[in-house]
C-alpha positions as CSV (number, residue, x, y, z in Angstrom):
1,X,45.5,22.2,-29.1
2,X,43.3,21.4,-26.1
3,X,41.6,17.9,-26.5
4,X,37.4,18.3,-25.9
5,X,36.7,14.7,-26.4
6,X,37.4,13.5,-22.8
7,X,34.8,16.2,-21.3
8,X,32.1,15.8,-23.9
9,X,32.4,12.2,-23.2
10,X,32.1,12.4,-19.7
11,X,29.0,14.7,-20.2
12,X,27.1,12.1,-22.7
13,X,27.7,9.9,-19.6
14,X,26.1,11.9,-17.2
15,X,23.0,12.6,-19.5
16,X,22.7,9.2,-20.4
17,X,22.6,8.3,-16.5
18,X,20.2,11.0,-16.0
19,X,18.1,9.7,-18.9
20,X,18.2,6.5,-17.1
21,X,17.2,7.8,-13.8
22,X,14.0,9.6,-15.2
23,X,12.7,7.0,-16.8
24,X,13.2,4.5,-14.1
25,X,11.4,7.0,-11.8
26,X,8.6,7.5,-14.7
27,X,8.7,3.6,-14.5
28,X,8.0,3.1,-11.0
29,X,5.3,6.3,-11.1
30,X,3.4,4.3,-14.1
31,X,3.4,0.9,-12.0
32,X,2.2,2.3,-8.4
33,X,-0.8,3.8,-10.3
34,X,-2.2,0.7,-11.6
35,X,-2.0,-0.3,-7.9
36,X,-5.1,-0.8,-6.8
37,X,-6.7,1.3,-4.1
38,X,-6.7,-1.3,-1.2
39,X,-3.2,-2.1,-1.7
40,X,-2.5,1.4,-1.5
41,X,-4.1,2.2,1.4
42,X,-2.5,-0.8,3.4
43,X,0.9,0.5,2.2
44,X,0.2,4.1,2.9
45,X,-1.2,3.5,6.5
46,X,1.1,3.6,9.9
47,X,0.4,-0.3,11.7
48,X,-2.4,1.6,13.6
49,X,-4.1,2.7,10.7
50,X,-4.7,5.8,13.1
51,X,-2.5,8.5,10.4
52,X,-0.4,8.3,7.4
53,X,2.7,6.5,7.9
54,X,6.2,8.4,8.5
55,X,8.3,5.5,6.8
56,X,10.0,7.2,3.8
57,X,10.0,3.3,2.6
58,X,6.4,3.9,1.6
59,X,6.0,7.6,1.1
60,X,4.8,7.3,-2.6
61,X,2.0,5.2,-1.3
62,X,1.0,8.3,0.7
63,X,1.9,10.5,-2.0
64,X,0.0,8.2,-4.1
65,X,-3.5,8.0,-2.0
66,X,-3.4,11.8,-2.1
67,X,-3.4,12.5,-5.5
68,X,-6.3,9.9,-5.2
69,X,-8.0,11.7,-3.0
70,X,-8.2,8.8,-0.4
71,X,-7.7,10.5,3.2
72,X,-7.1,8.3,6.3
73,X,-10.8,7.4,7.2
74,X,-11.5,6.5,3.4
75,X,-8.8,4.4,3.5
76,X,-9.8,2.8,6.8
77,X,-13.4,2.3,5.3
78,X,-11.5,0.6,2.2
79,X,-10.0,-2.1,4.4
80,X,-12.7,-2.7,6.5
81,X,-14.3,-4.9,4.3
82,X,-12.8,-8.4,2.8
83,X,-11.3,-8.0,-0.4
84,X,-14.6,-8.4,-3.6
85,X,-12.0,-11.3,-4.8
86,X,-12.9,-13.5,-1.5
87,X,-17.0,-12.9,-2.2
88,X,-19.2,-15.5,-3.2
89,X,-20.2,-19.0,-2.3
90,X,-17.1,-21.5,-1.4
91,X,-17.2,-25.2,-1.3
92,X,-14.6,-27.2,1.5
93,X,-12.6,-29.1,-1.2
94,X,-12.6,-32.7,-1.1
95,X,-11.4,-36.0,-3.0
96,X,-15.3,-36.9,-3.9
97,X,-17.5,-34.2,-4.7
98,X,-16.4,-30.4,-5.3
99,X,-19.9,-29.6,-7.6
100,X,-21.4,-26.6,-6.3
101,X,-23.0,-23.7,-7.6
102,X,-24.0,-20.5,-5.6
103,X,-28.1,-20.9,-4.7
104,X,-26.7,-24.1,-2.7
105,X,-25.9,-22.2,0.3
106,X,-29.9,-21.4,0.5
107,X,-30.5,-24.9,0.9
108,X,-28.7,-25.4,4.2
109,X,-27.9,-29.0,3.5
110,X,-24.1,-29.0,2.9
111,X,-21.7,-28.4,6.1
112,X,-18.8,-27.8,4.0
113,X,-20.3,-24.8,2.4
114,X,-19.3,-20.9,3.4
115,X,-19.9,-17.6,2.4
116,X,-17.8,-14.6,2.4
117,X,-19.7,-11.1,2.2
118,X,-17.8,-7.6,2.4
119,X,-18.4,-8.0,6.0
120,X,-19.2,-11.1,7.3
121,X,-17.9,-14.8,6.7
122,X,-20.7,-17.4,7.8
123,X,-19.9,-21.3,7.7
124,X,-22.1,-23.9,8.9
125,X,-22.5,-23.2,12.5
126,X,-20.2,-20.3,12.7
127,X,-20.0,-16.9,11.4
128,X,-17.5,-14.6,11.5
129,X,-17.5,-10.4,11.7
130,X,-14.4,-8.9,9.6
131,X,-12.7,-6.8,11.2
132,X,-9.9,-5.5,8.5
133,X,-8.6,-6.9,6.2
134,X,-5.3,-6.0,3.8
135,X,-4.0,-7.2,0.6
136,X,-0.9,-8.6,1.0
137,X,0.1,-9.5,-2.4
138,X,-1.9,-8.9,-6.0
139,X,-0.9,-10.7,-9.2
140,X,-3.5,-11.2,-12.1
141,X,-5.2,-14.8,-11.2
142,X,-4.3,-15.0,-7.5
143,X,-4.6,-12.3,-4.1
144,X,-3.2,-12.9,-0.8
145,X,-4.9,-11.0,2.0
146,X,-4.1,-10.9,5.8
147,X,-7.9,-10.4,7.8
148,X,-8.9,-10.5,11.4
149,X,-12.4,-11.6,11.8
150,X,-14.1,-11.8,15.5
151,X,-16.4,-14.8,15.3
152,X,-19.2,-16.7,17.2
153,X,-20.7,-20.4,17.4
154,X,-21.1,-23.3,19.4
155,X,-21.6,-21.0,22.6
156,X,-18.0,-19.3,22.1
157,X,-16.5,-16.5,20.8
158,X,-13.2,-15.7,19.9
159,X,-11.1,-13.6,17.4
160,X,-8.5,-14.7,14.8
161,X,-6.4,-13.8,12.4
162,X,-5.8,-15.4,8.9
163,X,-4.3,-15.3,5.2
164,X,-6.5,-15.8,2.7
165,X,-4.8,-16.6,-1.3
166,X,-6.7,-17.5,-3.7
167,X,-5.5,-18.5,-7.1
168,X,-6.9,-20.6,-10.4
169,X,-6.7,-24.3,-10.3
170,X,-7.6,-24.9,-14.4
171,X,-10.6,-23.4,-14.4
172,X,-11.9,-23.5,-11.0
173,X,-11.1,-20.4,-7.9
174,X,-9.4,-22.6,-5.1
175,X,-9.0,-20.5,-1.9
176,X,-6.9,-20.8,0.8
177,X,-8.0,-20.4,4.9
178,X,-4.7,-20.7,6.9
179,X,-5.5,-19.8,10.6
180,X,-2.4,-18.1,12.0
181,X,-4.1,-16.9,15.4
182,X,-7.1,-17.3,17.6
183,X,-7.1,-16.0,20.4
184,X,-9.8,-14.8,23.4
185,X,-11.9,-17.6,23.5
186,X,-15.2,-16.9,25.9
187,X,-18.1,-18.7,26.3
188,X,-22.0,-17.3,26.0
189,X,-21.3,-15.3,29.4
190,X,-18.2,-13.6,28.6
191,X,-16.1,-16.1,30.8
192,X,-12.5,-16.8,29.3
193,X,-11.8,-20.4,28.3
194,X,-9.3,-22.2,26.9
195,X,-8.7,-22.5,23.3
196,X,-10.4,-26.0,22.2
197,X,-7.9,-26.5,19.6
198,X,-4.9,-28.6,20.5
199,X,-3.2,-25.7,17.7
200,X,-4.4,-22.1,16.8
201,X,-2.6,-22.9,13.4
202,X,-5.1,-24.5,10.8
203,X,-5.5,-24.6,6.9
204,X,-8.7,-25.0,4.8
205,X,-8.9,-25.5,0.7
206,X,-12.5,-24.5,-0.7
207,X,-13.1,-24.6,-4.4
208,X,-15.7,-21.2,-5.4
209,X,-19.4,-22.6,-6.1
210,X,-19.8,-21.7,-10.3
């Protein structure tokens, strides 16, 4: 009598791997599309942001944007601007006095206040253009973005790159500056200077302005 247990085991195996495989891929297909659309775009973009990228590492992304109906200039447009997380009025965090609230940046009477629109970051006498900017990391209370601004003030400009994370502190927005690169410093007639800054490296806490 020819035993049929061995094969018909060995096929429950194989359909239960397969089972396995589907709905790890039906997994992964759910998750990237509550991705948002900047973090797909960053993802599905080659380092010049000039095409799709060719890495197969990051094809769904592409595949992903697509089925969107993002194309490459939409998702250039996307990261233009600075993440609608950063926006609003920020307050440089200190050990006396972190009470703010938005309308205080109209006052002009507080150096340690900034602002960050889709565009444009302006501190107290500097402001700063955004260039792109790219999530880096999303979770539910906290974002990490990578941005290159080219600013002006105090008769130089120059252009930088920083990360920004900001995450909940109770129940206050803290957000992190740190300064990773600035670089082409100029004065008001385009002549190259040195960088004033014994380090291009810097880190600023601000609390958000309630």
């Amino acid at each position: 009598m020819v035993d049929l247990r061995r094969p018909l085991k060995t096929i429950g195996v194989v359909s239960s791997v397969a089972l396995t495989l589907v709905a790890v891929a039906e997994s992964s297909a759910q998750s990237i599309a509550t991705i948002s659309g900047r973090l797909i775009c960053a993802n599905a973009l080659n380092r010049e942001r000039s095409a799709w990228g060719q890495n197969r590492e990051f094809s769904e992304y592409v595949a992903e944007a697509t089925r969107r109906g993002l194309t490459v200039d939409a998702c250039r447009q996307l990261l233009a601007d600075a993440p609608s997380e950063f926006e609003g009025v920020w307050l440089y965090a200190n050990t006396s006095n972190n009470l703010c609230k938005p309308s205080d940046w109209g006052q002009h009477d507080n150096d340690g206040l900034i602002r960050i629109a889709a565009r444009k970051i302006q501190e107290w006498e500097s402001e700063c253009d955004v260039l792109d900017a790219a999530i880096t990391a999303a979770e539910h209370q906290s974002s990490t973005a990578k941005v290159n601004l080219s600013c002006s003030g105090e008769g130089m400009t120059w252009v930088s790159t920083e990360i920004w994370h900001t995450q909940y502190v109770g129940a206050r927005k803290a957000l992190t500056r740190t300064q990773i690169e600035a670089t082409n410093y100029r004065d008001d007639t385009g002549k190259s200077v040195e960088n004033p800054t014994t380090s291009p490296i810097s880190v600023r806490l601000y609390v958000r302005c309630n």
